[in-house]
N, C-alpha and C positions, 0 to 999 in steps of 0.2 A: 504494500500500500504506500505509494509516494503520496505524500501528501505540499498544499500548496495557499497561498492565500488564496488567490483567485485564478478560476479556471471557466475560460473562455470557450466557446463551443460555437464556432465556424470563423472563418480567419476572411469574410467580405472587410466592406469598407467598416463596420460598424466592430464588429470584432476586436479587429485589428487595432480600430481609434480607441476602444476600450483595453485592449493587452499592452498597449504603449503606454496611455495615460495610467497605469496602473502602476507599472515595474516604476513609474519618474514617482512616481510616491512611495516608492520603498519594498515593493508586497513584490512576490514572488510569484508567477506568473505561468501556466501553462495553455497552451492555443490547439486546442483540434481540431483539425480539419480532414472531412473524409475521402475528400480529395486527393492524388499526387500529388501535387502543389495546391498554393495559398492563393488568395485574390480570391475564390469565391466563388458565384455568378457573376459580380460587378467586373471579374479581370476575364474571367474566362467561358463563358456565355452569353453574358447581357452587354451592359453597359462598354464594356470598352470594345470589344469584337462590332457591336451594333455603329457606334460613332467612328470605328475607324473603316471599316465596310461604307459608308456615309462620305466620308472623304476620300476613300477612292474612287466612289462612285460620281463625285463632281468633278476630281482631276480626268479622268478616263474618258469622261463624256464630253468632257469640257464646259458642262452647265452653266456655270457661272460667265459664260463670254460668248454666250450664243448672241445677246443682245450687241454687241463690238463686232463679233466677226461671221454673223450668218447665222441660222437654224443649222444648218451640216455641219456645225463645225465640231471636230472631235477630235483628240488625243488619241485616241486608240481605235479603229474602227469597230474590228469585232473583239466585244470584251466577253470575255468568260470568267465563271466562278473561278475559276482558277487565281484568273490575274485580281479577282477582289479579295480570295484566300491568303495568297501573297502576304497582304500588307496585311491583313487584317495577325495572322500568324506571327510576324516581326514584332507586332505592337506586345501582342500577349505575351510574348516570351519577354521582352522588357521589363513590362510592368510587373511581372513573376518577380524576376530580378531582383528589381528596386523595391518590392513586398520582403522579401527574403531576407536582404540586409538590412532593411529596417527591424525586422523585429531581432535579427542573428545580432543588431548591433546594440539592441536595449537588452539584450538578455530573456526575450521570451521565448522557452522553451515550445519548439512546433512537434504537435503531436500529430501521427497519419494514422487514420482510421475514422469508425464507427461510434460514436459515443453513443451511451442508455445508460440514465438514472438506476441506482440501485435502491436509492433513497433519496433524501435533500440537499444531503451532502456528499453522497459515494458515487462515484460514474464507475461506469467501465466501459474499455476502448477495445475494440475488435478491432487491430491493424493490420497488415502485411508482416509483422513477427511476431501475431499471437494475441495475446488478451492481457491489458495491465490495468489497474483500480487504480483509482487517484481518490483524495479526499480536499476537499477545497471546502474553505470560512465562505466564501462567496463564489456564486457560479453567476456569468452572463451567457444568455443563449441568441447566439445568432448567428442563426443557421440558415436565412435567406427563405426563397423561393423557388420553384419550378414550375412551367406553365402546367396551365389546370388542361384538365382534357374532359371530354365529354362523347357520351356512347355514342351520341351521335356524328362524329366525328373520327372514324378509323385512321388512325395516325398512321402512316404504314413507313415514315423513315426517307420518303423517294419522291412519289407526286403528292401524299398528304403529308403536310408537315408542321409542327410547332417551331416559336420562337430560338429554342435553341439548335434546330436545325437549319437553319437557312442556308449556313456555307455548305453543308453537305451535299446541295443541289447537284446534281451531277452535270446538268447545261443548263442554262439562262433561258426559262419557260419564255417563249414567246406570248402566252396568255396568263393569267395568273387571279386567281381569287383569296384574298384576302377578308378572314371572318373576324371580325372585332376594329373598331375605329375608338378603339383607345390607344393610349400614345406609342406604345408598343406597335400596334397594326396599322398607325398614319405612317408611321416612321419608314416601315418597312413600303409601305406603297408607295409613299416618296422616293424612296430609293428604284425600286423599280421600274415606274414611271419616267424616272429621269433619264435612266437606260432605255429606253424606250419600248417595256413591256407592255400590256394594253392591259389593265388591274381593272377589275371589278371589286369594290369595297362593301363588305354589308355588317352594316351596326344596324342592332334592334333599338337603339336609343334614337330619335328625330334628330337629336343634334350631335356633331362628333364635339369630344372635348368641353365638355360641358362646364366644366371647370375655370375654362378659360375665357377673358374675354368675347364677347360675340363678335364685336367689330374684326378683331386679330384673327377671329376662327372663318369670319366669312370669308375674309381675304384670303385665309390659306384654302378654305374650300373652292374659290374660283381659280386659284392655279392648280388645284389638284385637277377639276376639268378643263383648265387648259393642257392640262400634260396630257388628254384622254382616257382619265379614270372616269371610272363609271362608280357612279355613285347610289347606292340602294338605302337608304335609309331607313328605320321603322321596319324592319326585316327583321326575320328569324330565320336560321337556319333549321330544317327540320330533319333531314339526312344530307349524306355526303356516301356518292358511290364513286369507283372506281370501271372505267368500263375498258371491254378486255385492247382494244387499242391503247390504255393506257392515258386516254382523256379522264378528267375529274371532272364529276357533278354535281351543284350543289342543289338541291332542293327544296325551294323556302317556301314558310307555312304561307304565304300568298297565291300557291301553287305556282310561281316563276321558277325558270329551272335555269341554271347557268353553270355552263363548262369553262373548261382551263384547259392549261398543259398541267397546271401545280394549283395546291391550296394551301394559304399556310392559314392556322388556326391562333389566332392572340388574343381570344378571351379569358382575360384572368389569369392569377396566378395562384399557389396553392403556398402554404408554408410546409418547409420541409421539418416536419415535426414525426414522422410515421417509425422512424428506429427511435425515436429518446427515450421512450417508455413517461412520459409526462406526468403517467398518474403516480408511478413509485415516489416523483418530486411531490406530489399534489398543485402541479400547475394545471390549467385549463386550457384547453384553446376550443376555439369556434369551429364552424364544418367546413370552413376552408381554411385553417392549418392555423390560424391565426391568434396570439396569444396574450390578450389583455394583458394593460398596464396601467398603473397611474401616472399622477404626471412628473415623477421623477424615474419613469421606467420598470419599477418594481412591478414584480406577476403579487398574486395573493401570497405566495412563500417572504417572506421579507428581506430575507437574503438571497434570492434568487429574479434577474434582471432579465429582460427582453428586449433587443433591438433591433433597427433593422427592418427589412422587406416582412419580417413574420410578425411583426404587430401590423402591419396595415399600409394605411395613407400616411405621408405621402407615396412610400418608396423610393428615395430618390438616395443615389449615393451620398451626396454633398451632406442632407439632412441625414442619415443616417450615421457618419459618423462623427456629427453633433451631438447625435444622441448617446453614441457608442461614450463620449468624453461626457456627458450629462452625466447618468450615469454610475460611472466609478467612481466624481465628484461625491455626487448622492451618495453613496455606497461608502464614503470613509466621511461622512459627515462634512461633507463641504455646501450647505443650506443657501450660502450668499450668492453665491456663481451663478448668473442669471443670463437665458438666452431667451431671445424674443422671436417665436415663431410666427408672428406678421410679418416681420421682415427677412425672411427665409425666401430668395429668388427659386424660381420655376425655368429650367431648361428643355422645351420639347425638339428635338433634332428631327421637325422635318425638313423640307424643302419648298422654300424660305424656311427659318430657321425663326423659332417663336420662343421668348423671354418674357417672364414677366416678374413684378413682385408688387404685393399690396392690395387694394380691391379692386375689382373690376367694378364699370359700371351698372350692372346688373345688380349688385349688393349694395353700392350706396345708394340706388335708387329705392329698392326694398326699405331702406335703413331709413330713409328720408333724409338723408344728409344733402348739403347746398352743398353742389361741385360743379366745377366746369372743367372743360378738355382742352388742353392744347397739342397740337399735331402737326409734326413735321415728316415729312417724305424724305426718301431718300434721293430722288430724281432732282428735287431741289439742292442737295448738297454735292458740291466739288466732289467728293472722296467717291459719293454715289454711283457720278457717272463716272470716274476712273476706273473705278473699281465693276461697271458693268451690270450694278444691281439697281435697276430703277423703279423695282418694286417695292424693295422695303418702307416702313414707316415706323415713328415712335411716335408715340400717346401718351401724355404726362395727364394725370388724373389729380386736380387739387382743388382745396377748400374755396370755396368763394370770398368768405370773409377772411380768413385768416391766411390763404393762401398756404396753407401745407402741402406738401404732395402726398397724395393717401394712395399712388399708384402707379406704378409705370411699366407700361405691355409697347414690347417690338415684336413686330413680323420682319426680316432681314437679315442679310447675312451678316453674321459678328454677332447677331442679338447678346447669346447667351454670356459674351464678355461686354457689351455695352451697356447694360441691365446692371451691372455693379455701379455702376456712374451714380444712379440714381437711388442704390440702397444705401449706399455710406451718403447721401443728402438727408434721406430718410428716418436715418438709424439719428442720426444726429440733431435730427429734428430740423431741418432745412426747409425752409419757403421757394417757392417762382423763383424769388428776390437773386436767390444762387445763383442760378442758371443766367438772369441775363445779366447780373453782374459781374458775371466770370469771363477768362479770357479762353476759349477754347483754340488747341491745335489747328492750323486751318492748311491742306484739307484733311478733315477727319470726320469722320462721323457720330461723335461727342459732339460734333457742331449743332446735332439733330437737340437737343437738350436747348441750347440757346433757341433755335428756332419753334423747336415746339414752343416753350415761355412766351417769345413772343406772340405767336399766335395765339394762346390764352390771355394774355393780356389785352391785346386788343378786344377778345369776343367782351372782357371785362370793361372795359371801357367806353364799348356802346351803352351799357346800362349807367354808367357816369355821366353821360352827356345829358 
């Protein structure tokens, strides 16, 4: 029985942020992960395989400069999985890496295998050299996600496929259906889309992204039908066959029937809680893997933490290993340490590429709050037309009277690093006032910041007169 202060249970972003911030506090630290290597979902199926597949897929195509040098214009003419595997394969093997020495260089012990509760405090590890017990004062469990599957839906590895197969694709479906228009299943139809697959999308929700600004979501739905997605909305899937040519069909309860070369399946994701044995802990989780917490992370066990993709919303790397350092704070009594989940930015990697943080206007309108919009394009800004994107736009959301900013959503390329611009205003408690008395880079697209201001000032101003 090795035993240990705290023992971490899946080595993603949130783990990992919790097996570091732990050992700098003193405690002695062990990390399992049932994997060969560390990273997770977030290094080696999700998140970084997805975004780096995403920038291949705009070098190769050459998306971004069709608007400067023509509709034909491309890098590569015929791209293959192959040539997206490439880079996407380099990336991962990196970030393994730089996971590896991070934790080799703080001193947490990487443990490979299977963990299951024996109790609250006793695991045991089914490895690749056999079966070892550990005992840990504190355990954090975070052990990610896998996508959800449904019977109706025969995954088969080849033309039906889930999110975490997509590189597997043997060739580049010339047709392709895409079941869920959650961020996971825009992503991917962006992407192939841009390659110029012909996607059929169907969410049973009326709107995709529901979450997200309306304004931000319509713009990205009319370039998704400019790319020639086909869009089904208010859909259900009711079967999916395989027919012996090797066509897929999807059958929705409207009775429309719709074929492919391929289908990938992105509704929902499941917590990978199925080996822990949860109940020997007396943890709980929901019927999709998911495992309550309060608001400093703790399950119903008090020494025993949760983070990461298997509590829920948001799912997002960034936040997740905010939580993973929440947390351990919580965990040796550090009460003061305060983070503010209003101002936690949103990154969706479609194509345009969509940021946001704070409210949309749908919630302050619910809320009855007094706001007004300012909005700059990118077509207006020097860097804009350099750079080839004359579609993007930023939307600054702020108080009427007080002039705060309560929000700020881009559709654009750079969003997801331009969207900090506006959270360190935010976080700070920053007015309009910033933005046009500031001196922006010129040209850059931080200039969007100044122009949007202005434009809210002015709509302000009519009511002055």
């Amino acid at each position: 029985m090795t035993k240990y202060d705290l023992l971490v249970i899946g080595s993603g972003p949130s783990g990992q942020r919790a097996a570091v911030s732990a050992v700098k506090k003193g405690k002695s630290v062990a990390l399992v992960e049932m994997r060969s290597v560390v990273g997770g979902v977030c290094i080696n199926t999700g998140t970084i395989p997805s975004k780096t597949m995403r920038e291949a897929v705009l070098h190769l195509s050459g998306y971004n400069y069709r608007s400067i040098y023509g509709m034909n214009y491309r890098v590569k003419e015929k791209i293959t999985m192959s040539d997206l595997a490439f880079r996407v394969q380099h990336v991962i093997k990196t970030e393994i890496d730089v996971t590896e020495a991070q934790l080799s260089r703080n001193g947490v012990e990487v443990v490979s295998g299977t963990a299951r509760f024996d109790d609250p405090h006793h695991v045991h590890v089914e490895g690749p050299r056999g079966t070892n017990s550990y005992e840990a004062e504190k355990i954090v469990i975070a052990v990610g996600t896998r996508p959800a599957d449904s019977a109706k839906v025969p995954i088969n590895g080849r033309t039906i496929i889930n999110s975490d197969q997509v590189l597997e694709l043997q060739d580049l479906p010339k047709t392709l259906i895409v079941v869920g228009g959650g961020v996971i299943g825009v992503e991917y139809t962006c992407m192939f889309a841009a390659l110029g697959v012909r996607v059929t999308l169907v969410e049973k929700r009326p709107k995709l992204l529901e979450f997200a600004d309306q304004e931000i979501v319509e713009a990205l739905s009319y370039h998704l039908r400019d790319s020639r997605v086909t869009m089904r909305l208010a859909e259900e899937v009711e079967s999916v066959e395989e027919l012996p040519d090797g066509t897929v069909v999807a059958n929705l309860e409207s009775k429309k029937r719709i074929s492919g070369n391929a289908l990938l399946y992105a509704v929902g994701r499941q917590g990978n809680i199925d080996e822990l044995n949860l109940t020997a802990a007396g943890v709980e989780a929901d019927g999709r893997g998911r495992i309550p917490v309060d608001q400093d992370f703790r399950t119903k066990v008090p020494h025993i933490f949760a983070v990461g993709d298997v509590i829920g919303f948001p799912s997002l790397a960034s936040v997740s290993m905010e939580q993973g350092r929440i947390a351990i704070e919580r965990a040796y009594g550090n009460d003061s340490m305060q983070s503010n989940p209003s101002f936690y930015p949103y990154g969706i990697y479609t194509i345009p590429e969509i940021s946001f943080i704070g409210k949309t206007e749908e919630q302050l309108t619910e809320e009855d709050v007094p706001y007004e919009v300012g909005v700059a394009y990118y077509r207006e800004i020097a860097r804009g037309q350099i750079r080839g994107d004359t579609t993007g736009r930023l939307k600054l959301v702020f108080h009427r009277e007080t002039r705060a900013i309560l929000g700020v959503h881009i559709i654009g390329e750079g969003a997801a690093e331009l969207v900090h611009i506006g959270q360190a205003v935010m976080t700070l408690n920053g007015t309009l006032d910033y933005f046009i008395d500031s001196v922006f880079n010129y040209p850059t697209l931080a200039e969007c910041y100044k122009a949007a201001a202005f434009n809210g000032v002015n709509k302000l101003a009519r009511f002055e007169d």
